[in-house]
N, C-alpha and C positions, 0 to 999 in steps of 0.2 A: 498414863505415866509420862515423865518426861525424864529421859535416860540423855547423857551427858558425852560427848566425843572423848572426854577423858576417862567415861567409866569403858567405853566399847575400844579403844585403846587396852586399857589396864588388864582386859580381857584378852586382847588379840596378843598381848605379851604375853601374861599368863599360859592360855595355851599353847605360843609356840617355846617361851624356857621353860616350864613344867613347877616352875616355882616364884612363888610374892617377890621372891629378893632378887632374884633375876630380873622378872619383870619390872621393878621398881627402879633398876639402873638403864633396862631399855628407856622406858618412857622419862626417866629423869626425875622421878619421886621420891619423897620418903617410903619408907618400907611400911610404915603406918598408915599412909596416904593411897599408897598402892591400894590395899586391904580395905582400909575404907570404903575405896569407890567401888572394886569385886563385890562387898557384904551389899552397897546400897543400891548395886544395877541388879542384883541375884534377891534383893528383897523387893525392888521398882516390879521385877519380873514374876512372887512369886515361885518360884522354884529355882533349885543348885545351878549349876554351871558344869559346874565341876564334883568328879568323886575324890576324898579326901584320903590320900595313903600318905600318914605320917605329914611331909615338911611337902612332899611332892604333890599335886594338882593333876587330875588326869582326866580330858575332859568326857561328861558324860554323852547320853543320847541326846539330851537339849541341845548341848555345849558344843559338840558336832554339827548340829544341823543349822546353827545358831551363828558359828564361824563363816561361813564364807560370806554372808551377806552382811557381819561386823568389817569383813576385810574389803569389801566394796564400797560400805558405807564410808566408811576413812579413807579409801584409795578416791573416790569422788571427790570425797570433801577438800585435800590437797589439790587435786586439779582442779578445782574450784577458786580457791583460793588464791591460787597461783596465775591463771587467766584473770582474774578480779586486780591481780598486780603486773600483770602486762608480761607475765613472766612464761617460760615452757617450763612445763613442769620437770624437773629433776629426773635425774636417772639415778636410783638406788634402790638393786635389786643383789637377791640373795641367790648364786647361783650354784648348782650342783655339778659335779663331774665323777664319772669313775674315774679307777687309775690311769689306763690309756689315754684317759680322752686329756683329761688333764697334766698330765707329762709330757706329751707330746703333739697336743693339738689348743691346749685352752691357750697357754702363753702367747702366742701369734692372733688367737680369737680375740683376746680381751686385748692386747695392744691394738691392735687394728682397729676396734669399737674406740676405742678412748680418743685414737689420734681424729672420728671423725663428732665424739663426743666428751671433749676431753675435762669435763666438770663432772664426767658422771662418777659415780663409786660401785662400785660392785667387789661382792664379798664372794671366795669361793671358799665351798665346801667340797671335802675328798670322800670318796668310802666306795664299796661296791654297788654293783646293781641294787642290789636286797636292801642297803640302806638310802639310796638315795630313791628309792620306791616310797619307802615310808617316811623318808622327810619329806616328799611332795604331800603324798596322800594327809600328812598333818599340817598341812601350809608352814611348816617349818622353811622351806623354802620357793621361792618365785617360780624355777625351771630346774630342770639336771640336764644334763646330756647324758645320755646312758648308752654302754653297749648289749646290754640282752634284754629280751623283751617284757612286757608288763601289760597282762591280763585285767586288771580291774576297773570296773567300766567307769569308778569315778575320774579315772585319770585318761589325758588326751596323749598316745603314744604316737609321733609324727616322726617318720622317716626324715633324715638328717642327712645321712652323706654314708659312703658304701668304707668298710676297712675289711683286710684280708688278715686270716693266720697263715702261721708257717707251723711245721715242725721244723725246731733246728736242734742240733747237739757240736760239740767240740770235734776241732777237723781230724781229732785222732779217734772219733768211736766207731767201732766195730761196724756198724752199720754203712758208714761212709766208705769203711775197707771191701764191701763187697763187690764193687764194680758189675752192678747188673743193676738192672731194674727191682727197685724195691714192690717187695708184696703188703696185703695186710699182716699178717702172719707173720711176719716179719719183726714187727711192733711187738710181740704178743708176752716176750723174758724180759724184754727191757724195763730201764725204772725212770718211770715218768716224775720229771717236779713241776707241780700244774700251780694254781692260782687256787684259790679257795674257796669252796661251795656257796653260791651267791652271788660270783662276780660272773660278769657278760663273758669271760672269759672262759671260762670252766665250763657254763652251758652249752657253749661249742665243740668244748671235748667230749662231752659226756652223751651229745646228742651227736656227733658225727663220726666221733674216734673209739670211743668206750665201746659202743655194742659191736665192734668185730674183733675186740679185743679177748678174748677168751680167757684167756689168764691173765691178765692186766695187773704191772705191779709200779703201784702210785707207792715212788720213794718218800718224797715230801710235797707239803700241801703251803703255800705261801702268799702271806697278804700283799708285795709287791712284786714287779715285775723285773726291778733291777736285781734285787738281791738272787729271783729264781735264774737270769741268764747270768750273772756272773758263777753259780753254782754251776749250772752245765758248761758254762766256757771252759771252768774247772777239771772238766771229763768228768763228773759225775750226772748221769741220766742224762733223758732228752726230755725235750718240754716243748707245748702247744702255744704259740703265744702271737700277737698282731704284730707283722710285720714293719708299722715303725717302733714300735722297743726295740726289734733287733738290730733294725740299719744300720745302728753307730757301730758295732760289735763286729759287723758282715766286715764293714772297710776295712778292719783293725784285724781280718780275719781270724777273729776269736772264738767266730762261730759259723758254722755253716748250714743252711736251707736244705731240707731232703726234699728229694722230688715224691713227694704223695698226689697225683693224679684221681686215685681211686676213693679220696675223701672232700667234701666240699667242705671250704674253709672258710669264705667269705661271708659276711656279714653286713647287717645295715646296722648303723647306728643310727640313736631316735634322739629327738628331744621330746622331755614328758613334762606335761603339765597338768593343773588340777582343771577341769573342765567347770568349776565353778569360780574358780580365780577370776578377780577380773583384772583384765587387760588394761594396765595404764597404757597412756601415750611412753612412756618410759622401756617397759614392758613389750611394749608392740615394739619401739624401737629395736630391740635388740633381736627378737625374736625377724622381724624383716630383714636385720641386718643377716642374720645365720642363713634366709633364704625359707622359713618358714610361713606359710599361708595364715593368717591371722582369722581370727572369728568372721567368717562370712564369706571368706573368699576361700575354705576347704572344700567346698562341694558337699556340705554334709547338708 
């Protein structure tokens, strides 16, 4: 057969927007053309790509196994192309962040990368742990940085840099009025507003905070980190949260740090990638830039 870089494109869009008409404005096609080349690499090949729900594409067992080496074959093909024109190839990667990482640590990351490569483009994506798990594991996107961990063997989870939590609450709650040494027990009526089942955040709680908690009363459950410290600045509950969302708040003394000793708080944050991706010269770039070991230099 002879399959086409437009049809293994038309594919690789496909399955990372979930649908023809998306992918047709990725690669810059008609919606008809798109469609076209999908029917004539899935009839070149003999069998689907994809299982059909309704407008939406979702890709099969083929289409899976079928991807990463569509996304290498294209990722060659540009650095091919690009040394064939005396050129380095392009930095345009699609990056992921949880909240933390991205509120308070991507902004300085990705300025710093630009000022020493400053043509590249880089797209950032926000969500929790749980979502940026599964946009790597779909090649939806290049890398994430994540704060909690990630079990699945098709993805490469590489230690990144160390962050701490705190419990803080408002300098008028009960807890601060104690003047002793705080216990566990102590924790146990209060009302916690944590972060939301998924995020790197919450696994912390729930793995280091939650099981001495006996009667644990989770007030509210919140998808960002600003709205949950201005509610506890407010004197309503305390909260588990990384200690740079709280810094700006500490100065402004809107919030204060309880001394918990008896719970470990600290954490590694990772960068995760698909262990089938292939590593442009782009790709590597940044990944050496964060301090990451590249293919062959992990000791694996």
């Amino acid at each position: 057969m002879r399959m086409t870089l437009r049809q293994l494109a038309v594919f690789v869009a496909v399955a990372q927007e979930g649908t023809v008409t998306k992918a047709s404005e990725a690669v810059r096609l008609t919606q008809s053309a798109a469609s076209m080349a999908l029917a004539d690499l899935e009839d070149g090949l003999g069998a689907p790509l994809f299982d059909r729900l309704g407008k939406r594409l979702q890709l099969n067992d083929l289409g899976r196994y079928l991807l990463p080496q569509a996304l290498e074959i294209l990722g060659r093909c540009e650095a091919f192309e690009q040394a064939a024109k005396g050129e380095l190839q392009s930095v345009d990667l699609r990056i992921g962040a949880t909240l933390t990482i991205s509120d308070y640590l991507m902004p300085d990351l990705m300025a710093d990368f630009l000022k020493i490569r400053p043509k590249a483009h880089l797209q950032l994506q926000v969500g929790n742990t749980r979502q940026m798990i599964e946009a790597v594991n779909q090649f939806q996107l290049d890398l994430a940085l994540i704060e909690g961990s990630c079990h699945l063997p098709q993805l490469h989870c590489i230690p990144w840099r160390n962050d701490e939590l705190a419990v803080c609450c408002a300098p008028n709650h009960p807890l601060v009025q104690l003047n002793r040494p705080l216990h566990p027990q102590d924790f146990n009526y209060v009302e916690w507003i944590l972060r939301e089942e998924g995020s790197g955040t919450r696994e912390i709680f729930d793995h280091a905070i939650l099981p001495d908690l006996e009667h644990a009363k989770i007030r509210l459950t919140l998808g960002h980190n600003e709205a949950i410290l201005k509610i506890v600045a407010g004197g309503l509950g305390i909260s588990c949260i990384s200690k740079l969302a709280i810094a700006p708040l500490l100065k402004e003394q809107q919030l204060v740090v309880l001394h918990t000793p008896f719970w470990q708080l600290s954490r590694p944050l990772f960068m995760l990638a698909h262990r089938q991706k292939y590593q442009g010269p782009g790709l590597k770039a940044f990944m050496n830039f964060c301090g990451i070991p590249l293919k062959g230099e992990e000791g694996e």
